[in-house]
HTML snippet that shows the backbone in 3Dmol.js (N, CA, C, O; Angstrom):
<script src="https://3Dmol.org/build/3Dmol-min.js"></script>
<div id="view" style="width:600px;height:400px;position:relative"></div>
<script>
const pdb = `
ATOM      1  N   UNK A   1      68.310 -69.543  11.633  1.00  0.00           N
ATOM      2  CA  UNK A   1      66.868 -69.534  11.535  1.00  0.00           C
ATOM      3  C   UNK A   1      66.223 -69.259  12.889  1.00  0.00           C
ATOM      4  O   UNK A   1      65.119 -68.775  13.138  1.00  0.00           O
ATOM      5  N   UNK A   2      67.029 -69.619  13.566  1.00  0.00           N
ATOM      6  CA  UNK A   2      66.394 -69.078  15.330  1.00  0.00           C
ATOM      7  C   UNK A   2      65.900 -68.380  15.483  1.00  0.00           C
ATOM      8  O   UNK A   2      64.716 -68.350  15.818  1.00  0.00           O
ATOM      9  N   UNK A   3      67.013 -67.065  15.192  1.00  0.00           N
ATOM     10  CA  UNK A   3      66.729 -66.193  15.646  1.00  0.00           C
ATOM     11  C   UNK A   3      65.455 -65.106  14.858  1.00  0.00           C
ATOM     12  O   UNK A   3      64.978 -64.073  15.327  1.00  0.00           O
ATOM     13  N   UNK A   4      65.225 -65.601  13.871  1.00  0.00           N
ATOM     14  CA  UNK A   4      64.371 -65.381  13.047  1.00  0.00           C
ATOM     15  C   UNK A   4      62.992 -65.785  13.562  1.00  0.00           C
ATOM     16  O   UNK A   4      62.098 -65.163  12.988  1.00  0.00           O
ATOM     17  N   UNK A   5      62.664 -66.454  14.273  1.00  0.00           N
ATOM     18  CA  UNK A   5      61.319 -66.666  15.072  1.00  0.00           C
ATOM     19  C   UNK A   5      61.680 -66.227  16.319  1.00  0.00           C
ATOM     20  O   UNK A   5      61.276 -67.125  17.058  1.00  0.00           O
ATOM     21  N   UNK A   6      62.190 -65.400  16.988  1.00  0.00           N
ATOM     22  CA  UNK A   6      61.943 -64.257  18.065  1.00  0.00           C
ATOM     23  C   UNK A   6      60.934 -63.166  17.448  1.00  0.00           C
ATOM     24  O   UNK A   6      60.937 -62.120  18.097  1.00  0.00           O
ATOM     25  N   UNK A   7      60.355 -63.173  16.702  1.00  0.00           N
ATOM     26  CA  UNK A   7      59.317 -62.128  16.549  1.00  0.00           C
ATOM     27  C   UNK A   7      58.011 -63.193  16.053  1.00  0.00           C
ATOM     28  O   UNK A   7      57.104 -62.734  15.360  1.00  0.00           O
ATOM     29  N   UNK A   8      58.014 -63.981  16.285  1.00  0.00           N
ATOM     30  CA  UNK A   8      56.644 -65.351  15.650  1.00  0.00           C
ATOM     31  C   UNK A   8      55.642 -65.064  16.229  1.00  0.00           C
ATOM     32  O   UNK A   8      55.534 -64.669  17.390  1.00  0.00           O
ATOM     33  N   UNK A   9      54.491 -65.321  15.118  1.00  0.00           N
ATOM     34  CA  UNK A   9      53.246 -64.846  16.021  1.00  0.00           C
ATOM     35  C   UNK A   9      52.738 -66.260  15.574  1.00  0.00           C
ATOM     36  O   UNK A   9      53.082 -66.785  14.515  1.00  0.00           O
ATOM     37  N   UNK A  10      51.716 -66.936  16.668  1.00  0.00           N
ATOM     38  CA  UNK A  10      51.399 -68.058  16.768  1.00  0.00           C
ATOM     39  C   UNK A  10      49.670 -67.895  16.450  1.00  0.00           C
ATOM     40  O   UNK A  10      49.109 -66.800  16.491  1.00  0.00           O
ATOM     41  N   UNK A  11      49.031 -69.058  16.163  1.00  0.00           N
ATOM     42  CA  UNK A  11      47.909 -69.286  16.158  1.00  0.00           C
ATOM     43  C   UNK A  11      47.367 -70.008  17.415  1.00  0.00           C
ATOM     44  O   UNK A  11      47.128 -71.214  17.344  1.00  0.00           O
ATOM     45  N   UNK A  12      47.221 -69.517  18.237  1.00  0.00           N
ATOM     46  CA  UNK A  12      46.913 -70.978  19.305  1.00  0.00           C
ATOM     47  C   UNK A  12      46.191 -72.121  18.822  1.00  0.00           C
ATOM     48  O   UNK A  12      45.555 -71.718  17.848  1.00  0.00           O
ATOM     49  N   UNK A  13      45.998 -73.170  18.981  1.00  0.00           N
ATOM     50  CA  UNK A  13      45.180 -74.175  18.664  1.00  0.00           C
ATOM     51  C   UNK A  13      44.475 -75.061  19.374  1.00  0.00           C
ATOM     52  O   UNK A  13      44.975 -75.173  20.493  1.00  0.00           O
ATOM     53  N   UNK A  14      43.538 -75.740  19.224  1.00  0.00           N
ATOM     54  CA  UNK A  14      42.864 -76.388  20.116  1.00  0.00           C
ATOM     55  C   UNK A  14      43.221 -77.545  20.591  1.00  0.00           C
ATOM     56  O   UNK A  14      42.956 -78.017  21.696  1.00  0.00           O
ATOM     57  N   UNK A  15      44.014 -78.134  19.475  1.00  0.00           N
ATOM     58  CA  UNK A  15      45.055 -79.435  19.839  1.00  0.00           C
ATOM     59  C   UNK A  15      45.993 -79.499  20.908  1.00  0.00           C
ATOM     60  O   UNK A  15      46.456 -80.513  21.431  1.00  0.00           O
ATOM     61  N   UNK A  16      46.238 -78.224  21.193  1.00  0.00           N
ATOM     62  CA  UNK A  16      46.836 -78.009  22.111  1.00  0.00           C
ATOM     63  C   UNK A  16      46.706 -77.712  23.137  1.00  0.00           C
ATOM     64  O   UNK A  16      47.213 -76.592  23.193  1.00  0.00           O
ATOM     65  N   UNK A  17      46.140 -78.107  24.596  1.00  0.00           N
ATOM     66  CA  UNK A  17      45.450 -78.163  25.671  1.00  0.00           C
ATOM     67  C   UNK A  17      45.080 -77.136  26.213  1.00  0.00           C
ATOM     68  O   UNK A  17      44.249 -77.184  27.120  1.00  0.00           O
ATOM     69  N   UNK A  18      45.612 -75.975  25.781  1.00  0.00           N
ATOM     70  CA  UNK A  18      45.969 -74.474  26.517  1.00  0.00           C
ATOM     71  C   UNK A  18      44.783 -74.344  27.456  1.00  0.00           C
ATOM     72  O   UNK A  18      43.810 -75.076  27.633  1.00  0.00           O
ATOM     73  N   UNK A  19      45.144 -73.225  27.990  1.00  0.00           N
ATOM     74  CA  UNK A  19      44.040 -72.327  28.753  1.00  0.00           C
ATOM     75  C   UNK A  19      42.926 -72.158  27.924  1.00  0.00           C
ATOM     76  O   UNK A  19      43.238 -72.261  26.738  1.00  0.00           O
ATOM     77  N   UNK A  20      41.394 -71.871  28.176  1.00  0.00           N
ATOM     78  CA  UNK A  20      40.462 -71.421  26.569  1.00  0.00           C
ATOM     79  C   UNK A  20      40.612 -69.856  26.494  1.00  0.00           C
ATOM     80  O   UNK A  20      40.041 -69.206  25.618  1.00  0.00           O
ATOM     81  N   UNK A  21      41.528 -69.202  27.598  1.00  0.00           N
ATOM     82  CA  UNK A  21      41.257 -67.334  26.988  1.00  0.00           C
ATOM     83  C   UNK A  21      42.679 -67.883  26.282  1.00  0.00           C
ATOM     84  O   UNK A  21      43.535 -66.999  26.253  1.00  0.00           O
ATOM     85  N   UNK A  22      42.966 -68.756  25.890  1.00  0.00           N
ATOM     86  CA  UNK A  22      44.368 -68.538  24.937  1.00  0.00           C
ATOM     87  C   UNK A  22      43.875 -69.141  23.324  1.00  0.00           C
ATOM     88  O   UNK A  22      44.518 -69.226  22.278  1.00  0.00           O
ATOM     89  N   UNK A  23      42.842 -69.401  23.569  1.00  0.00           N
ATOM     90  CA  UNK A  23      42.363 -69.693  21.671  1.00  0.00           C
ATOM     91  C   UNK A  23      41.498 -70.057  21.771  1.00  0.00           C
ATOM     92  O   UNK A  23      40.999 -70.729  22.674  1.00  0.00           O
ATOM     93  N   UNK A  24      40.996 -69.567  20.551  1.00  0.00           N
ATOM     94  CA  UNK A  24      38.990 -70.129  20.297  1.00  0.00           C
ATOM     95  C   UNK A  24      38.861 -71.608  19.486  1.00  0.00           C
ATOM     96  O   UNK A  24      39.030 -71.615  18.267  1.00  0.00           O
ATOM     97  N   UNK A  25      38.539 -72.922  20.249  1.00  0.00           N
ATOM     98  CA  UNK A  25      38.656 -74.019  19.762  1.00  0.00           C
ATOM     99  C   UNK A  25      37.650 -74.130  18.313  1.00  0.00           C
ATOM    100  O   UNK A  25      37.762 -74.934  17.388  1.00  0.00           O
ATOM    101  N   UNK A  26      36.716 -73.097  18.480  1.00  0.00           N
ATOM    102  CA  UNK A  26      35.743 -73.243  17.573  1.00  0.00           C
ATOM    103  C   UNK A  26      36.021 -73.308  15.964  1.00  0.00           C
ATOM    104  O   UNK A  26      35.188 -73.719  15.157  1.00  0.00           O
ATOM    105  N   UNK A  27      37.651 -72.719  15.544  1.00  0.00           N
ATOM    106  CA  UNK A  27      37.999 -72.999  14.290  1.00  0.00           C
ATOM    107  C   UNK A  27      37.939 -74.346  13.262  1.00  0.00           C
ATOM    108  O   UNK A  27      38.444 -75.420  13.588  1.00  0.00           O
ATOM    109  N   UNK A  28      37.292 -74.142  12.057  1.00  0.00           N
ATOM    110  CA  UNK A  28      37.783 -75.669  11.736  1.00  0.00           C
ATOM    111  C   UNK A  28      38.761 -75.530  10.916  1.00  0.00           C
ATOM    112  O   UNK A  28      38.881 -74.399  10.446  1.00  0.00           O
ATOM    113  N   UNK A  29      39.791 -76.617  10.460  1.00  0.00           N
ATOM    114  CA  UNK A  29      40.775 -76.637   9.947  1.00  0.00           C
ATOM    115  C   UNK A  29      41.211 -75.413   8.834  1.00  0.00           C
ATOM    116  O   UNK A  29      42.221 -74.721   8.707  1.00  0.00           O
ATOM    117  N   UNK A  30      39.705 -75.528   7.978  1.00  0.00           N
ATOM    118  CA  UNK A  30      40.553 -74.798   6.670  1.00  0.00           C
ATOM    119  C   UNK A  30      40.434 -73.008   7.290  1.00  0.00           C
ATOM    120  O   UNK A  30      40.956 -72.066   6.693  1.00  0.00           O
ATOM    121  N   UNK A  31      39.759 -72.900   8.380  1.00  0.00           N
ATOM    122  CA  UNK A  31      39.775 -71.809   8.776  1.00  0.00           C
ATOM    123  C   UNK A  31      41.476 -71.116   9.824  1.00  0.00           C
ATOM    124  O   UNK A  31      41.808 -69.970  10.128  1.00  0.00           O
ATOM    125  N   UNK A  32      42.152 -72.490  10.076  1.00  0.00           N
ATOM    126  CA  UNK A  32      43.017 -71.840  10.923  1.00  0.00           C
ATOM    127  C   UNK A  32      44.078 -71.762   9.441  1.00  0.00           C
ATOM    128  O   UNK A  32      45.107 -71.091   9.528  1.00  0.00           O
ATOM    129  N   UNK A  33      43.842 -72.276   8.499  1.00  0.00           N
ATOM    130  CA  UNK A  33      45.410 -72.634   7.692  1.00  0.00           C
ATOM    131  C   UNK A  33      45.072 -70.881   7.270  1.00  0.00           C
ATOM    132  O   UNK A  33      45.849 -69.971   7.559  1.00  0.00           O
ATOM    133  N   UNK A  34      43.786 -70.695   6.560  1.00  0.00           N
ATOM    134  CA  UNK A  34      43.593 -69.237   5.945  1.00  0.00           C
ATOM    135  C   UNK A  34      43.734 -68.199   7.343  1.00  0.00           C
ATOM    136  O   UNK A  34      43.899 -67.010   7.072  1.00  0.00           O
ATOM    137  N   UNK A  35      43.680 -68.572   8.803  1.00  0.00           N
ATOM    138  CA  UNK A  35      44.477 -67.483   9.577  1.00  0.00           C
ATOM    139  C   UNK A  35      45.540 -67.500   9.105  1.00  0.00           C
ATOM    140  O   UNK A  35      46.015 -66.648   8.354  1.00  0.00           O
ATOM    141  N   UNK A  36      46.249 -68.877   9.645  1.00  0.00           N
ATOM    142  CA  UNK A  36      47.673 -68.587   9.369  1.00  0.00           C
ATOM    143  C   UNK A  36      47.757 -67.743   8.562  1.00  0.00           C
ATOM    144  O   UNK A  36      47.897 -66.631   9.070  1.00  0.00           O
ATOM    145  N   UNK A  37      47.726 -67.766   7.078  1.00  0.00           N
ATOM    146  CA  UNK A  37      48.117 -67.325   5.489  1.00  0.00           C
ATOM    147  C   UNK A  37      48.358 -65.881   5.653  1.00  0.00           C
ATOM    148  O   UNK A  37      49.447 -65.306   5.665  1.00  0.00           O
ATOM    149  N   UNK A  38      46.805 -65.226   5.817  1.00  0.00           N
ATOM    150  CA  UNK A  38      46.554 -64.251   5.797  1.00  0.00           C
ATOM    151  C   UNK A  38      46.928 -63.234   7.243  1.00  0.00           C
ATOM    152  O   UNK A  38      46.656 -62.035   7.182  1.00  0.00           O
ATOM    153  N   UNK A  39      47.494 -63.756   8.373  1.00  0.00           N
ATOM    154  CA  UNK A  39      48.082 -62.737   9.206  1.00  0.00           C
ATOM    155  C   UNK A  39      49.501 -63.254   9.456  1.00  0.00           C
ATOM    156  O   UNK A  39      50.208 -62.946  10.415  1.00  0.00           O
ATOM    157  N   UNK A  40      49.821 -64.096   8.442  1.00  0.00           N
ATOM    158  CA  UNK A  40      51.647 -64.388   8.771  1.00  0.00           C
ATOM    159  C   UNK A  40      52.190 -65.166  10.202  1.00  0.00           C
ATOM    160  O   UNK A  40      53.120 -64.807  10.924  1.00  0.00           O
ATOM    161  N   UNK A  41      51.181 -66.495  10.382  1.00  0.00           N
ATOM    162  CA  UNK A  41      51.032 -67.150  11.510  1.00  0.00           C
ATOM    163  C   UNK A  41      52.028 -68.818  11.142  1.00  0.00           C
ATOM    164  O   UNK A  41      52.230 -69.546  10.170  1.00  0.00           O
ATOM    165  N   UNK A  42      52.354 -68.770  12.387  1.00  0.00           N
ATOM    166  CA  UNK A  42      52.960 -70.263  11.832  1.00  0.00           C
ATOM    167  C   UNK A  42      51.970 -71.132  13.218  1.00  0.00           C
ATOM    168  O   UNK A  42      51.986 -70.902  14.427  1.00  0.00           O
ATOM    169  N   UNK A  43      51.034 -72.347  12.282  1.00  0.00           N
ATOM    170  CA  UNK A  43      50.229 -72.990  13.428  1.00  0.00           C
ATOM    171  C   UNK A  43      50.978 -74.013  14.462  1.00  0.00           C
ATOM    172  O   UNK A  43      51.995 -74.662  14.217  1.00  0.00           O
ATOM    173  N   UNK A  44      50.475 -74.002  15.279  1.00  0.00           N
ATOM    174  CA  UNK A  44      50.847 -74.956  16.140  1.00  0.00           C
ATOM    175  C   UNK A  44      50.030 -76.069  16.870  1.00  0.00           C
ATOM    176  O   UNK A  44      49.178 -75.903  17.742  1.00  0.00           O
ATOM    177  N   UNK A  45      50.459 -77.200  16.344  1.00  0.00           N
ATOM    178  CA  UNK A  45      48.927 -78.535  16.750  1.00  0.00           C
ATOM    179  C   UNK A  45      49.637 -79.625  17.376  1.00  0.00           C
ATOM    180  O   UNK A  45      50.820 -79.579  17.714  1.00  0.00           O
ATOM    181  N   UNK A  46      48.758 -80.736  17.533  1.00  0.00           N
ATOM    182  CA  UNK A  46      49.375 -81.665  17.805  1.00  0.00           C
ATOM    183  C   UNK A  46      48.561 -82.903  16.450  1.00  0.00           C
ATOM    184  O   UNK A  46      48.692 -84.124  16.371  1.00  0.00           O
ATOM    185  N   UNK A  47      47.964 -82.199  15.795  1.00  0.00           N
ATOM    186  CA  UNK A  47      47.669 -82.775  14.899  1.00  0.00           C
ATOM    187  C   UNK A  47      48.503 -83.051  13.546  1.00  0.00           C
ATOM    188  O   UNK A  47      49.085 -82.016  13.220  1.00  0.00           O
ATOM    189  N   UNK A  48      48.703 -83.930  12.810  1.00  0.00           N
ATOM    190  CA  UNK A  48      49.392 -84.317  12.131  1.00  0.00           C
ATOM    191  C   UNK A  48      48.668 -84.089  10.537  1.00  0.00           C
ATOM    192  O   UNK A  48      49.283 -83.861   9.495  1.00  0.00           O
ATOM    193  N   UNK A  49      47.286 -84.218  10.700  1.00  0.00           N
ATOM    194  CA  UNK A  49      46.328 -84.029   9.661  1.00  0.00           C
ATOM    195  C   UNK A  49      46.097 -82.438   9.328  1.00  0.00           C
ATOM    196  O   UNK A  49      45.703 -81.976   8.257  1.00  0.00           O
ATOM    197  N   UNK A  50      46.398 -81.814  10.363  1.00  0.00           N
ATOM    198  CA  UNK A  50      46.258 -80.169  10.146  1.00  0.00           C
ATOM    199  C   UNK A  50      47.444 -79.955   9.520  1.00  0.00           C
ATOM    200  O   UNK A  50      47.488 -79.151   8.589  1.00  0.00           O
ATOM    201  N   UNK A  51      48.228 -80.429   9.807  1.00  0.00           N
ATOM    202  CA  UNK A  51      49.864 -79.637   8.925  1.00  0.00           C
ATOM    203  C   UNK A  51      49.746 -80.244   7.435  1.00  0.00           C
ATOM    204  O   UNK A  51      49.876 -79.320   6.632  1.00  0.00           O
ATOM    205  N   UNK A  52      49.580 -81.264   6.907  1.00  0.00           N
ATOM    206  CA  UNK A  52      49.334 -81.910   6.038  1.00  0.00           C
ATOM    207  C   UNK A  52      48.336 -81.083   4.992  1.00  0.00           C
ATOM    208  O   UNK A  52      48.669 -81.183   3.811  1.00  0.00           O
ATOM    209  N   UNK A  53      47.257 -80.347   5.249  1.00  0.00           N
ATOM    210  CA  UNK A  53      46.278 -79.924   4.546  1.00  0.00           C
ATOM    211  C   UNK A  53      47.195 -78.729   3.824  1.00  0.00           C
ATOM    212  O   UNK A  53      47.935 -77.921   4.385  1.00  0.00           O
ATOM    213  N   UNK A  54      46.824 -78.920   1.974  1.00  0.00           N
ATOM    214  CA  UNK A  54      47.651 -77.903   1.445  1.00  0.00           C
ATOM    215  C   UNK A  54      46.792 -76.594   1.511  1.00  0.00           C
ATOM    216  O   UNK A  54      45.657 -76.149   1.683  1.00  0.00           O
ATOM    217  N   UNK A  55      48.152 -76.267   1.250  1.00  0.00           N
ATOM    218  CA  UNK A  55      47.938 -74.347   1.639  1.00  0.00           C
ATOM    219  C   UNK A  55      49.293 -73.977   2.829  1.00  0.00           C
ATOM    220  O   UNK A  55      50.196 -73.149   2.941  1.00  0.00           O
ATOM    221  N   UNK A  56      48.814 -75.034   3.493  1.00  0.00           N
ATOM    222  CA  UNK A  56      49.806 -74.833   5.085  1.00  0.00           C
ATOM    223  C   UNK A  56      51.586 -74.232   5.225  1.00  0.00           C
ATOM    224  O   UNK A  56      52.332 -75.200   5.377  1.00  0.00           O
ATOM    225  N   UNK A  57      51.996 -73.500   5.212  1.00  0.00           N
ATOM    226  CA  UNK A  57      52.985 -72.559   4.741  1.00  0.00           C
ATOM    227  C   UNK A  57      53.873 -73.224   6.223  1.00  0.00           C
ATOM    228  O   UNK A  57      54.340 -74.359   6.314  1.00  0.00           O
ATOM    229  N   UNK A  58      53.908 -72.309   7.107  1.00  0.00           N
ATOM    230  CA  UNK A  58      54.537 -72.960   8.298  1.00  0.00           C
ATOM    231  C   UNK A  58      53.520 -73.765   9.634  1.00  0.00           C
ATOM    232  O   UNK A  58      52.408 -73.448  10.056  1.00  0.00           O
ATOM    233  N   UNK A  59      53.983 -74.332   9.836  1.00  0.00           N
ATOM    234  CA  UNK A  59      53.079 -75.400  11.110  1.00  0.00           C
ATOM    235  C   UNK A  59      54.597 -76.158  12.421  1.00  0.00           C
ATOM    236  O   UNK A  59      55.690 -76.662  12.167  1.00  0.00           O
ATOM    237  N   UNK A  60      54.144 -75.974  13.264  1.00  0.00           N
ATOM    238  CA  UNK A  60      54.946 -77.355  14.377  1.00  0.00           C
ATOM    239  C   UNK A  60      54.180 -78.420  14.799  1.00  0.00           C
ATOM    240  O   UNK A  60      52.969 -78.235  14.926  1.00  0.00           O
ATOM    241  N   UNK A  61      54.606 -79.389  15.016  1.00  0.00           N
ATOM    242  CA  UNK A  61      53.834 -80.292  15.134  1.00  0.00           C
ATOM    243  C   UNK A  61      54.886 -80.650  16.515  1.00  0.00           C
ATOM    244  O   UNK A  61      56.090 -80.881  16.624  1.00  0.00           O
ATOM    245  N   UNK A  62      53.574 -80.546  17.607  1.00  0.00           N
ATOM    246  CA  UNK A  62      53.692 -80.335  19.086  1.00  0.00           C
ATOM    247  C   UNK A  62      54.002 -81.901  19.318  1.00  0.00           C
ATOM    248  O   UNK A  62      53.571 -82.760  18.549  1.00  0.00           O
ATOM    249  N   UNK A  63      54.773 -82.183  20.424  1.00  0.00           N
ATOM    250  CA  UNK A  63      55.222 -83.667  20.706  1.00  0.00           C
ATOM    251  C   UNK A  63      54.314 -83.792  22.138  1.00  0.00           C
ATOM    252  O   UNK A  63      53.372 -84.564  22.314  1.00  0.00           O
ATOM    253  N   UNK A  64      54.785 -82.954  22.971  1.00  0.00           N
ATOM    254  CA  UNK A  64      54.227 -82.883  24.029  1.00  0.00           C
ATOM    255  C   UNK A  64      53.021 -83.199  24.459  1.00  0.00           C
ATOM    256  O   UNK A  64      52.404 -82.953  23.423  1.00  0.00           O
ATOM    257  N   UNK A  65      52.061 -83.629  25.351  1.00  0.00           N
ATOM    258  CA  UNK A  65      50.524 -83.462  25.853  1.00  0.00           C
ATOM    259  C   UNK A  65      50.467 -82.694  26.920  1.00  0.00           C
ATOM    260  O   UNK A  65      49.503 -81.932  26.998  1.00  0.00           O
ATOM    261  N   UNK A  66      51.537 -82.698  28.069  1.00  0.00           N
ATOM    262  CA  UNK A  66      51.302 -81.896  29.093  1.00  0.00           C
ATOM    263  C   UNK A  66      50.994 -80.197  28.410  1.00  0.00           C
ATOM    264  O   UNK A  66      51.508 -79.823  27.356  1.00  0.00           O
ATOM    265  N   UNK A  67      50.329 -79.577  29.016  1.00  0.00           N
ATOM    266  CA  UNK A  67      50.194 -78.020  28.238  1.00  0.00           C
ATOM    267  C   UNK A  67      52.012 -77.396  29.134  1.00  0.00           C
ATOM    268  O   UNK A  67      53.060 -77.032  28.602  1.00  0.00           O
ATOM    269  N   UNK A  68      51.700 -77.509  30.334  1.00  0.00           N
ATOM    270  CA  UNK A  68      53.111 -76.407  30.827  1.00  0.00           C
ATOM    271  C   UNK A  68      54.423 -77.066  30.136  1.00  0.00           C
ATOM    272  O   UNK A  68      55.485 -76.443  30.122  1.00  0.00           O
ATOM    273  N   UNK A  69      54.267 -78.667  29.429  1.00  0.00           N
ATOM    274  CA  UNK A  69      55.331 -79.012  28.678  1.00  0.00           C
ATOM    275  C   UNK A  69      55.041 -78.451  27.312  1.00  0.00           C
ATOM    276  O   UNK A  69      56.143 -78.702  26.822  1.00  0.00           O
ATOM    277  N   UNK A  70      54.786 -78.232  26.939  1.00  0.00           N
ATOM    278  CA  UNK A  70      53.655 -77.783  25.425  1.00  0.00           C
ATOM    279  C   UNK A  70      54.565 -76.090  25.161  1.00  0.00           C
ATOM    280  O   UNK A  70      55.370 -75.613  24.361  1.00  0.00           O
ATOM    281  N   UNK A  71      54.021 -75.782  26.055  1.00  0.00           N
ATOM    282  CA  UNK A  71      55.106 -74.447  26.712  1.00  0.00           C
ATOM    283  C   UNK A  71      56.363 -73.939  26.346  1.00  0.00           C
ATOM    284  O   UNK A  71      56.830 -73.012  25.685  1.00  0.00           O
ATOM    285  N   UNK A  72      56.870 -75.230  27.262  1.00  0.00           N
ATOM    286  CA  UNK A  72      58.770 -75.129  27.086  1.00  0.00           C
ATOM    287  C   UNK A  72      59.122 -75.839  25.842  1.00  0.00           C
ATOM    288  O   UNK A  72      60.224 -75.632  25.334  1.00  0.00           O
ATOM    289  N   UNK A  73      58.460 -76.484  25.422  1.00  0.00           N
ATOM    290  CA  UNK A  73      58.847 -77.200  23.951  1.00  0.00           C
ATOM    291  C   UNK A  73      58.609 -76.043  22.898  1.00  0.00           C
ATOM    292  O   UNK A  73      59.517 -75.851  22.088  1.00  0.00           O
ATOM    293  N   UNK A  74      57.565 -75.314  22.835  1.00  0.00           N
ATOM    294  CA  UNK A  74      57.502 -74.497  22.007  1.00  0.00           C
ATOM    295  C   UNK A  74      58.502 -73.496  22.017  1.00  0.00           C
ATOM    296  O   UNK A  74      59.143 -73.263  20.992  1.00  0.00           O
ATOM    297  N   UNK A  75      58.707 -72.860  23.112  1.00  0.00           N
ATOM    298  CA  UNK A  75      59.632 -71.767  23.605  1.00  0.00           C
ATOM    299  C   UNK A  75      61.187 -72.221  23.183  1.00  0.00           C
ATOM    300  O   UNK A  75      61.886 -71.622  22.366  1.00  0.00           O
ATOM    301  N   UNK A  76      61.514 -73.265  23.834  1.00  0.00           N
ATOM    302  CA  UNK A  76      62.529 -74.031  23.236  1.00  0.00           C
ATOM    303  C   UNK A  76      63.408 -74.035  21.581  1.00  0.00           C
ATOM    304  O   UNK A  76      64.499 -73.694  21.124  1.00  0.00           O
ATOM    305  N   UNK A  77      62.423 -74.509  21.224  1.00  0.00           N
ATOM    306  CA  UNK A  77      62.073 -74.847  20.047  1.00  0.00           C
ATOM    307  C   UNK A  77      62.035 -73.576  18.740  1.00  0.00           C
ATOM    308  O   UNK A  77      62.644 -73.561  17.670  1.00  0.00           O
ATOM    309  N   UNK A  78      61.259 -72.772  19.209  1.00  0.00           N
ATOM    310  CA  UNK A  78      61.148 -71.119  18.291  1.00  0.00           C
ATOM    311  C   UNK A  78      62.604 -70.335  18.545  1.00  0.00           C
ATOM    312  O   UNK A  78      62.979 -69.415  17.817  1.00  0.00           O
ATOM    313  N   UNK A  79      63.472 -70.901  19.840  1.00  0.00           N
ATOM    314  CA  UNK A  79      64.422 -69.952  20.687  1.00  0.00           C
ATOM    315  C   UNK A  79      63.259 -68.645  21.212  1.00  0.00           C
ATOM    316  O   UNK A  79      63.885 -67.589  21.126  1.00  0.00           O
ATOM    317  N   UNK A  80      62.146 -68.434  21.598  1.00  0.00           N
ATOM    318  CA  UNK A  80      61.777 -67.805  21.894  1.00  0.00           C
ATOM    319  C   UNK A  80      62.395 -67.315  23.061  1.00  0.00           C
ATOM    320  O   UNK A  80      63.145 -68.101  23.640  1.00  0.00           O
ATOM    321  N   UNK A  81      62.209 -65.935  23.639  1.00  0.00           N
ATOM    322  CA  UNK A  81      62.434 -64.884  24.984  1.00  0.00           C
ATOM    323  C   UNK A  81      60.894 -64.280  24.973  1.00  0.00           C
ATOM    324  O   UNK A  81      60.150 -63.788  24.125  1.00  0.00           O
ATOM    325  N   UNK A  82      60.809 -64.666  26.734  1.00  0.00           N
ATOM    326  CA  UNK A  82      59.450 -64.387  27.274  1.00  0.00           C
ATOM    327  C   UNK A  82      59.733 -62.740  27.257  1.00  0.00           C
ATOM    328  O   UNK A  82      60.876 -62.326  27.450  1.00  0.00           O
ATOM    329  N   UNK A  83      58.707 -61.900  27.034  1.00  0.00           N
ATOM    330  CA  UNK A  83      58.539 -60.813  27.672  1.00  0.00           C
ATOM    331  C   UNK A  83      57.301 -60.254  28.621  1.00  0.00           C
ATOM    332  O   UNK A  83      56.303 -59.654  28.222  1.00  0.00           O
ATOM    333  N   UNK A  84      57.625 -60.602  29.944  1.00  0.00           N
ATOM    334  CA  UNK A  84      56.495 -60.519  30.836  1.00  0.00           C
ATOM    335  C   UNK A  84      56.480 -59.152  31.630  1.00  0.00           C
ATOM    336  O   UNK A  84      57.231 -58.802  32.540  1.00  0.00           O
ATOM    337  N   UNK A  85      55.581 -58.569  31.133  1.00  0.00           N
ATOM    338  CA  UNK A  85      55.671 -56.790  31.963  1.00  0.00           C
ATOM    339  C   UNK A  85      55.518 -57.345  33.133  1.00  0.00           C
ATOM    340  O   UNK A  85      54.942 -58.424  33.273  1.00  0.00           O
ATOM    341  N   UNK A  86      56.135 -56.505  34.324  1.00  0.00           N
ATOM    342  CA  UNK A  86      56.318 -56.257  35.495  1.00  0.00           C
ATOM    343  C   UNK A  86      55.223 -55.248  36.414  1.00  0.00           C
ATOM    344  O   UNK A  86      55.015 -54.049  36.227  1.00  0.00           O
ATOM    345  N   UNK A  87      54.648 -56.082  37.388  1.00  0.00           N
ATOM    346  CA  UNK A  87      52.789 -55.548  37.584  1.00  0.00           C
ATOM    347  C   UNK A  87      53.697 -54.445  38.615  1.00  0.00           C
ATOM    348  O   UNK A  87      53.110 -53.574  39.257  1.00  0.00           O
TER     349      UNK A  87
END
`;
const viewer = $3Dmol.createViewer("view");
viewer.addModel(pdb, "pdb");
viewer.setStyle({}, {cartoon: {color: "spectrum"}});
viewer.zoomTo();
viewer.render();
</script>
């Protein structure tokens, strides 16, 4: 199944401390589950009440609070590989 989320496209979320050019906090719930749905997103929160709401297809439920831990747990976790172009 790992390797099967090397191509995952994420929803950023607000639960999740990020940077704000990395997601628009302004979503409310039933609006991120119908992202997810409809562009093939698996969410990522630290909320427990967002994964719970039906409809919700794939979700992680973030352990972390630090964001740069938030990071490696996710990355970890998906088996993700960074691809960072070279300036």
């Amino acid at each position: 199944m790992k390797n099967e989320n090397r191509n995952a496209r994420f929803p950023w979320k607000a639960h999740l401390r990020l940077k704000t050019s990395l997601y628009r906090s302004d979503y409310k719930k039933d609006d991120i589950v119908e992202l997810s749905l409809v562009e093939n997103r698996t969410i990522l929160t630290r909320s427990r009440d967002l994964l719970s709401i039906k409809g919700v297809v794939r979700g992680y439920l973030v352990k972390q609070s630090n964001p740069a831990e938030q990071f490696k747990e996710v990355i970890n976790h998906f088996d993700l590989k960074l691809n960072i172009p070279s300036t």
